[in-house]
Residue, then its C-alpha position, 0 to 999 in steps of 0.5 A: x305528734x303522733x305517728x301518723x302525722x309525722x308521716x303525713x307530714x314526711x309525705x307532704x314533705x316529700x310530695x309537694x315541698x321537695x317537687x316545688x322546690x326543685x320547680x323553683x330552682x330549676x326555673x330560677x336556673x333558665x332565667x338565669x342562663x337566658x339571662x347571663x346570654x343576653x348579658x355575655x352578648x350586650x359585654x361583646x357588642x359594648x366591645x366592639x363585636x357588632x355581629x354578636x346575637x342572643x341565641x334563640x331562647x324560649x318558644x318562640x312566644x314568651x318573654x324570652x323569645x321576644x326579649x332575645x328577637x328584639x335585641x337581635x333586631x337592635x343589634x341588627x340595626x347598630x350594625x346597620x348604622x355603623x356599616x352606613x356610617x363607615x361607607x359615608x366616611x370612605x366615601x366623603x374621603x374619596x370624594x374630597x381627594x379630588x377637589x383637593x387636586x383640582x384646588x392645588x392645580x388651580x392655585x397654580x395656575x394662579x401662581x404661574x399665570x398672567x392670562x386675565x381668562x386662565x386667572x378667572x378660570x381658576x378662581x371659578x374652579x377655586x370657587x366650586x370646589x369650595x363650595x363642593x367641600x362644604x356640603x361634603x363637610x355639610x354632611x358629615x356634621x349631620x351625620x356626626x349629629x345623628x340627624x340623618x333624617x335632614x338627608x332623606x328628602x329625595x329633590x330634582x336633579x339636573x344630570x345635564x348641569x353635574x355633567x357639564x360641571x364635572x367636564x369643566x373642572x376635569x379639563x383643567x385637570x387634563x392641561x398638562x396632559x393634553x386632554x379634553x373631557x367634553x360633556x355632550x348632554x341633553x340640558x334637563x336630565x332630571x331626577x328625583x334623587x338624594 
């Protein structure tokens, strides 16, 4: 080798091997950084931390741009779902509590009555709220079985027969205090609803 060469060499050494290999390493960093993020954040929703993003990486266009979009978005709809999902809960709760009180009352009713129309009146309202947590737990079954595409068809409902239903089953509760609840309606209130 003579000394020419070796400063070719030493020169192509310098000028293309070390760039390139700087190139790489600082490539090779990027993606690991970009990578290690949607990482931390995937450990922080699998924790329980449902509002945890991917900081905005790349330009906007590339794979890490899309990679980090699309994860937010997932994200986005694992908070979504959850938070849907509480509310479905509180609210079937609430809505349970009152056909609880209304069936205690009944039952006594049935316990400390011996009116023939008081008993019937009872086991009616027995009967509805029955068949009203049913559905309540209905729904909770669908829900629990990630099927909540079952509850998406909207149907015609009568507001006229829910009000008159609610006034019926509240007036057994109001005896003991002396109140009345009247439903005045006009009868085919409908809608199209859930």
């Amino acid at each position: 080798l003579d000394h020419s060469s070796g400063v070719e060499l030493i020169s192509w050494f310098i000028g293309v091997l070390i760039p390139s290999f700087l190139v790489g390493w600082l490539v090779v960093f990027v993606v690991k950084k970009m990578l290690n993020s949607v990482v931390d954040t995937t450990q922080k929703l699998a924790d329980g931390d449902l509002s945890a993003r991917v900081p905005e990486i790349g330009s906007g266009k590339d794979v890490f741009a899309n990679l980090g979009r699309n994860f937010n978005q997932m994200a986005d709809s694992l908070q979504r779902l959850y938070r849907n999902e509480r509310r479905l809960i509180a609210d079937i709760s609430h809505e349970l509590w009152s056909p609880l009180a209304r069936m205690e009352l009944a039952t006594t009713l049935l316990q400390n009555n011996s009116d023939r129309s008081e008993v019937d009146l009872a086991i009616g309202m027995l009967k509805n709220d029955i068949d009203h947590m049913n559905n309540l737990v209905t729904v909770l079954l669908i829900q629990g079985r990630n099927r909540a595409a079952e509850l998406s068809e909207k149907c015609d409902v009568d507001i006229a027969d829910i009000l008159v239903d609610m006034a019926d089953k509240f007036n057994v509760l109001g005896r003991d205090t002396h109140k009345r609840f009247v439903a005045e309606t006009t009868p085919g209130l409908i809608v199209n609803a859930y």
